[in-house]
N, C-alpha and C positions, 0 to 999 in steps of 0.2 A: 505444574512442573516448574523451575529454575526459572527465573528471572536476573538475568546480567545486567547490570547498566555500567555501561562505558562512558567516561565523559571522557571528553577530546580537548585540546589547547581554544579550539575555534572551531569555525562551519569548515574548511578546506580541510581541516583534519578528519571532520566527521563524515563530509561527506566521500574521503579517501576509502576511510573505516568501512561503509557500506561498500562504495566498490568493491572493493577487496573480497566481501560477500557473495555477492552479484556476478563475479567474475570465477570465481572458486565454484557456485553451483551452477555457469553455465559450462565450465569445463567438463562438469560430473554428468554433464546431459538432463539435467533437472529439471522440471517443472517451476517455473520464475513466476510469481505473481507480484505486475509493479504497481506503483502508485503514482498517484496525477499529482500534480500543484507544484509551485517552482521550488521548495527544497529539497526533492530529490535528482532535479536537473544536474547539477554538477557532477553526483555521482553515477548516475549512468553515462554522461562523458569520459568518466574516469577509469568506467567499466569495459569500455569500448577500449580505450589505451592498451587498459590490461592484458584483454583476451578479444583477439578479433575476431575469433571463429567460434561461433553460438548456432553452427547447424544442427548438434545435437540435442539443444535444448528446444524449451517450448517457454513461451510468453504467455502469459493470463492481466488482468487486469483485475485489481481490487474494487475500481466503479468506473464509473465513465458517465460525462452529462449526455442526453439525448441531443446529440447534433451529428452533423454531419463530419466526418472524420479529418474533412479540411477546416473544419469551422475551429479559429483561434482558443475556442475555450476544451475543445475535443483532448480528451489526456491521450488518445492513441495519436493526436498530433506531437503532441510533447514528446512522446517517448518515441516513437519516428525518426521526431529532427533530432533529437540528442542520443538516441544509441542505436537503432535501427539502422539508419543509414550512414551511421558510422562504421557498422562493422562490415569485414569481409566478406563473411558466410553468416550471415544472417539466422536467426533463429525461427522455428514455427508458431506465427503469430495466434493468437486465440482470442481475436479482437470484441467485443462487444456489438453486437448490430445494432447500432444505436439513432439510425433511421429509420426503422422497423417502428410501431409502435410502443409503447414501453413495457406495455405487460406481457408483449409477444417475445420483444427483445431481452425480456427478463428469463421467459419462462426458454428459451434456446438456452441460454447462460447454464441457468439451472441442469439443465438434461446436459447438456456438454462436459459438464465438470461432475457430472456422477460418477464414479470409482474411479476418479482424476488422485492423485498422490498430489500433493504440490508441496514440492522440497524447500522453500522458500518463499517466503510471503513479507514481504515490505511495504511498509505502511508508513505512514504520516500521522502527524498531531496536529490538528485546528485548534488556533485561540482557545475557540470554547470545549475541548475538547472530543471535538468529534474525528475517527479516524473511516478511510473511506468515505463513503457518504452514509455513515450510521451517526444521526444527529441526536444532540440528546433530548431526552424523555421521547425516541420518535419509538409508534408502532413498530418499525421495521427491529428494535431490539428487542421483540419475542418473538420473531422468528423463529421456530425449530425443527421446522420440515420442510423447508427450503435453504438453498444453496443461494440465490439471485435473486432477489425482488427488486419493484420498483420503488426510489425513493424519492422523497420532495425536499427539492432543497431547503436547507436551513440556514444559506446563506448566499450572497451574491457568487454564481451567475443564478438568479433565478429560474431556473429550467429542470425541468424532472431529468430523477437521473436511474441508474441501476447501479445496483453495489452488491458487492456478494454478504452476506450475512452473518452474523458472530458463530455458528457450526462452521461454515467455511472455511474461514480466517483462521478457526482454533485449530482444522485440523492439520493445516501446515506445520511440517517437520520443525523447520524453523522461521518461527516469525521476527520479523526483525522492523522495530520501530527508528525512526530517523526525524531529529527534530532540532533544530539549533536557533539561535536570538534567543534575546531576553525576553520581546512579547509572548513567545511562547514559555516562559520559565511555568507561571500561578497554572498553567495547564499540566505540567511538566509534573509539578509536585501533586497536584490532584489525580494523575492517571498512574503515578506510578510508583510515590508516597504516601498517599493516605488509602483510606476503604475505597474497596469496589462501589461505583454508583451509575448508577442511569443517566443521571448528569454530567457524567464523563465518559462519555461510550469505551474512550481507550483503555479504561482501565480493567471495561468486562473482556477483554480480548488479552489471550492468554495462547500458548500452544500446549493442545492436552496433553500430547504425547510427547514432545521433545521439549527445545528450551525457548524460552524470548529473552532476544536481547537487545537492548534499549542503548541507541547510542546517540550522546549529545556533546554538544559544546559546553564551555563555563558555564557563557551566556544563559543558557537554557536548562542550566542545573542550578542554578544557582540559589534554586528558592528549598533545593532537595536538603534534607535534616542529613 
């Protein structure tokens, strides 16, 4: 389907851009799947601004590392302190059980999100371009009869983690990628300028049914033709 790329002045702009998103399908009552790591922090603050009342919506997560939900590197931490407990009416969380073992915590993941719709899927792009924790050339990108597997990191925090799978991610309504700086640019133009590769996980991750829209900064376009 349709591929948008928005670039933005800067990160405060892009990370607006998402809000805007984020905030728009939690009004509609939608299915939100968020994403871990510090570029999408601003904009779930921002999201929180927007729309205080997210009781109708529900929460997913894209991965999450195997730690304990207080533990610093935990993305249910991140999205907690930055939109969760920002908001007034809170949304229904659909957290990872990421104490559990990882194959057990994988395979709940899996059954939970069975004829799950999820109206919105926001994602992130790694240096090397890995989104979630689909790392490249990893086993976990021939998954196709699962929703959650476990995965091995590909990068520091060294700790297995669970992610949901490229079926998963594509079947959101709308996927929406969020990336800004210039480190990330040479990722930027590989996941979403040139061919689809294994070596860029981001750029097999597409939404079948509806759009993906890619929004960046200069910074982070800057390598795009």
């Amino acid at each position: 389907m349709g591929l948008d790329i928005f670039v933005t002045p800067d990160a405060e702009a892009a990370a607006t851009a998402a809000a805007g998103l984020l905030a728009e399908a939690a009004t509609a009552g939608g299915s939100i799947v968020l994403a871990g790591g510090s570029t999408p922090q601003r904009a779930y603050e921002l999201a929180a601004e927007l729309h205080s009342d997210w009781g109708d919506a529900e929460v997913w997560f894209g991965d999450d590392r195997c730690v304990s939900p207080q533990d610093p590197r935990s993305n249910q931490l991140l999205v907690r302190q930055a939109l969760i407990d920002r908001l007034v009416v809170p949304p229904t969380v659909r957290a990872m059980a990421t104490t559990l073992p990882p194959d057990a915590a994988a395979a709940l993941y899996d059954a939970a999100l069975t004829d799950e719709v999820l109206d919105l899927v926001l994602l992130g792009l790694g240096p090397d371009g890995h989104t979630a924790s689909l790392f490249p050339d990893a086993p976990s990108l021939d998954v196709t009869d699962r929703l959650a597997v476990v995965a091995e990191p590909g990068l520091e925090p060294f700790v297995q983690r669970i992610t949901l799978t490229i079926p998963a991610l594509e079947a959101g309504r709308h996927v929406v990628f969020l990336s800004v700086g210039e480190g990330k640019a040479p990722a930027v133009r590989r996941a979403f300028g040139e061919e689809p590769s294994r070596l860029t996980p981001a750029s097999l991750v597409r939404s079948r049914q509806g759009v993906t829209t890619v929004i960046l900064d200069e910074a982070a376009a800057s390598l795009l033709g």
